[in-house]
KEKE-3310 file (N, C-alpha, C; in steps of 0.2 Angstrom, whole numbers, plus 5000, padded with zeros to 4 digits):
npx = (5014:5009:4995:4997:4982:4970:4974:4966:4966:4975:4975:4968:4977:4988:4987:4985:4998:5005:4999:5002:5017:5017:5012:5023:5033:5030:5028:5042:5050:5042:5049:5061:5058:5057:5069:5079:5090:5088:5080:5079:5078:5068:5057:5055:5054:5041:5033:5035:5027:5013:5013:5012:5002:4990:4992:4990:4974:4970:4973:4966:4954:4953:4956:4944:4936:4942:4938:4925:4923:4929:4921:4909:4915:4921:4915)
npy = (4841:4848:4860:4873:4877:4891:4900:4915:4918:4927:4940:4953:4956:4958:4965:4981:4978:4981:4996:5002:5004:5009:5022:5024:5026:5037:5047:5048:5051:5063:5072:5071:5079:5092:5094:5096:5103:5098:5098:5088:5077:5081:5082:5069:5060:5066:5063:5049:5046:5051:5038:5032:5036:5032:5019:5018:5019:5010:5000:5001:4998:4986:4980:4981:4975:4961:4962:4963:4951:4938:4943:4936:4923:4919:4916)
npz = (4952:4968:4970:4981:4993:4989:5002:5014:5024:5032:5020:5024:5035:5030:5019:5025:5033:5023:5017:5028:5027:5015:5019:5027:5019:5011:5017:5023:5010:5009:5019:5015:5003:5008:5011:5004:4989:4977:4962:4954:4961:4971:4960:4956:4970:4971:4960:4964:4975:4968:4965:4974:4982:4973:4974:4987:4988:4979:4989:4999:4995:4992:5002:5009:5002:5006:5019:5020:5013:5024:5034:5028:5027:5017:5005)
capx = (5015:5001:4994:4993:4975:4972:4972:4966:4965:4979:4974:4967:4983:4995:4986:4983:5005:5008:4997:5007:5023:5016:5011:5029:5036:5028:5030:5050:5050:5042:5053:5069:5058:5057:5077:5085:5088:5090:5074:5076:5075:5060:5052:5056:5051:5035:5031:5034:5022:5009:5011:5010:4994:4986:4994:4986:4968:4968:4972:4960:4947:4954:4957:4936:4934:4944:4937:4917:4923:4931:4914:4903:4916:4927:4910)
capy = (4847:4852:4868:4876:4881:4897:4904:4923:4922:4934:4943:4960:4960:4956:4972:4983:4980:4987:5000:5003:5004:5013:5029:5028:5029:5044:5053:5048:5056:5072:5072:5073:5083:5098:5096:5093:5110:5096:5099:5083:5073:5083:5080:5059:5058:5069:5056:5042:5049:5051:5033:5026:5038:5029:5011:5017:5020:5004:4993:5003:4995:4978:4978:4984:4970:4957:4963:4957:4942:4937:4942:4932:4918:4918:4907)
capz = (4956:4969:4971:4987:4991:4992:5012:5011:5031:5033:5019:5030:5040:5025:5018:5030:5034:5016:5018:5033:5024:5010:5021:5031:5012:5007:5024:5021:5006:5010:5024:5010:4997:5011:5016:4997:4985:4973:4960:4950:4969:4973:4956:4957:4974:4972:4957:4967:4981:4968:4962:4980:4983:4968:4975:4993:4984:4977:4993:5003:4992:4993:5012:5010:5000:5009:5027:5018:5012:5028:5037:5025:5027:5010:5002)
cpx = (5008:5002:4994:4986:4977:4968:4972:4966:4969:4978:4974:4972:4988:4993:4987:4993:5009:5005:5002:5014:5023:5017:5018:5034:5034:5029:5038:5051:5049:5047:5061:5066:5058:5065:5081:5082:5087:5082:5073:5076:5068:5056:5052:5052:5042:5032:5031:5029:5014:5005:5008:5003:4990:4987:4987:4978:4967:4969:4969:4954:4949:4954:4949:4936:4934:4940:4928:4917:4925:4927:4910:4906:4920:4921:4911)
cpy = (4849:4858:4869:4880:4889:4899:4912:4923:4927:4938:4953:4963:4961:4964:4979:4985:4985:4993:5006:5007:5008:5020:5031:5029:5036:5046:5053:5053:5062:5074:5075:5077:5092:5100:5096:5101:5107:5095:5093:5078:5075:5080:5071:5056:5061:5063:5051:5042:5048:5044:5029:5030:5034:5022:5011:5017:5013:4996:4995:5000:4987:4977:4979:4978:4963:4955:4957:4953:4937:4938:4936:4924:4914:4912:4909)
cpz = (4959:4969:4980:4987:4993:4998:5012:5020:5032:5028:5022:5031:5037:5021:5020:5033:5028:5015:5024:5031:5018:5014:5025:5025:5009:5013:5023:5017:5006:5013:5019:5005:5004:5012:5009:4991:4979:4968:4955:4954:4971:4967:4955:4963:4973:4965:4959:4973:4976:4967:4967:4985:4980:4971:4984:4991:4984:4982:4999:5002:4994:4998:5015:5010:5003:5016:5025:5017:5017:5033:5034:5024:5021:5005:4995)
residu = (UNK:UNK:UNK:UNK:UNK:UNK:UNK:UNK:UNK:UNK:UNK:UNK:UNK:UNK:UNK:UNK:UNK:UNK:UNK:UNK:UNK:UNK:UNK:UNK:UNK:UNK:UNK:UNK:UNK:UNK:UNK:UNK:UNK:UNK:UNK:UNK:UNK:UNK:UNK:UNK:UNK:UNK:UNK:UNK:UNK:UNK:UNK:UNK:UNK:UNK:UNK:UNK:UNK:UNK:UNK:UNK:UNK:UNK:UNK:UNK:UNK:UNK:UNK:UNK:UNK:UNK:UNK:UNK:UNK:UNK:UNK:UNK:UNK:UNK:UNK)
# end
């Protein structure tokens, strides 16, 4: 079996799309936590908000990460 090497060149934009998709997930959800009377909906969504706060945190460092290593050439 081989391996596929690893290609990071998309990385950034493969980032960068989740990032993307994370911030129009939490925008959705506030969106139904301001219109729903329902307090165990609010309280799920606003915990899934804070988890993809903490997901956005941590692929802001790596899309940091990724961007210098793709400067300095992945050596």
């Amino acid at each position: 079996m081989k391996h596929n090497p690893d290609d990071r060149r998309d990385n950034v934009e493969r980032i960068q799309f989740n990032i993307d998709h994370t911030i129009k997930n939490i925008d959705l959800a506030e969106e139904i936590i301001s219109k729903t009377d329902d307090p165990k909906t609010k309280e799920a969504l606003q915990q899934k908000n804070e988890r993809r706060e903490e997901a956005l945190e941590r692929m802001r460092l790596e899309i940091r990460d990724e961007a210098i290593d793709r400067e300095e050439g992945y050596e």
